[in-house]
N, C-alpha and C positions, 0 to 999 in steps of 0.2 A: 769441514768434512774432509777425511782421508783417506785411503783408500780399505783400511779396514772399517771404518765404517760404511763406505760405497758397498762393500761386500756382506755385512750385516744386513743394509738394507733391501739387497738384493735376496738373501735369506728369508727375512722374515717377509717379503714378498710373495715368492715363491715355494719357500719348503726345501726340502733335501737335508743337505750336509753342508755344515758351514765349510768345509773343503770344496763341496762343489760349488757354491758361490765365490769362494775365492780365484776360484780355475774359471768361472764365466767373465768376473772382470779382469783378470790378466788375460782372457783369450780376448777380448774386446779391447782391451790398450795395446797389446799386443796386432791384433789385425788393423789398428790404427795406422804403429808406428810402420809395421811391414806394406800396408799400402801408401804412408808419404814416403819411404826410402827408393820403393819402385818409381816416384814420379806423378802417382797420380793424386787423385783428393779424394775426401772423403766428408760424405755430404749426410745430414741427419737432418731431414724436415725437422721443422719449428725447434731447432738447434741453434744449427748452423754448418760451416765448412771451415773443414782443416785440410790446411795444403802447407805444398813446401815450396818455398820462395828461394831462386839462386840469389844467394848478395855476392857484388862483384868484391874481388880481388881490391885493397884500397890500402893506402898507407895509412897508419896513428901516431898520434904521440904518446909514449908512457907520460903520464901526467907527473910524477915522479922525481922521474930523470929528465924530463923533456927530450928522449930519444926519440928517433923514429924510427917506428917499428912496421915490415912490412905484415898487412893480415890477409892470407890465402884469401880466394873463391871459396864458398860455403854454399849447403843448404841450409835454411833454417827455417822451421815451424812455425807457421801462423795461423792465427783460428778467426773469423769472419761473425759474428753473431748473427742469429737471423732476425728480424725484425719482432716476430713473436716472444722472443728469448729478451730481446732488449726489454720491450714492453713488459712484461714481467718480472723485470728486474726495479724498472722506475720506482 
């Protein structure tokens, strides 16, 4: 599934305009990502939680070259399954 289908089936869900299904799941990915950039999480019973994790500042090697490369301080996106969602998936 992709995200025009996500948006079909929100359509044939609901009704409207397949424009307005399009604008409900970018307003939802959307308010996703704008609440892990503020810091906080965002939690959807029998889902799960998406947060954002700081990974520290760390050296690498290009596998390559075997240089070492230094890799900044980041945040990066993590998603938690909830117990219901695993079970579902089994």
């Amino acid at each position: 599934m992709n995200k025009a289908s996500l948006a079909e089936t929100v359509h044939n869900k609901i009704g409207g305009t397949k424009k307005a299904a399009d604008e409900v799941v970018d307003m939802i990915f959307d308010s996703i990502v704008k609440t892990l950039k503020n810091g906080d999480e965002v939690s959807i019973a029998g889902f799960g939680i998406f947060i954002a994790k700081e990974r520290k500042a760390r050296t690498a090697r290009n596998p390559r070259t075997g240089e070492t490369v230094n890799v900044p301080a980041m945040k990066v996106p993590k998603f938690r399954a909830s117990k219901n969602f695993k079970d579902a998936v089994k």
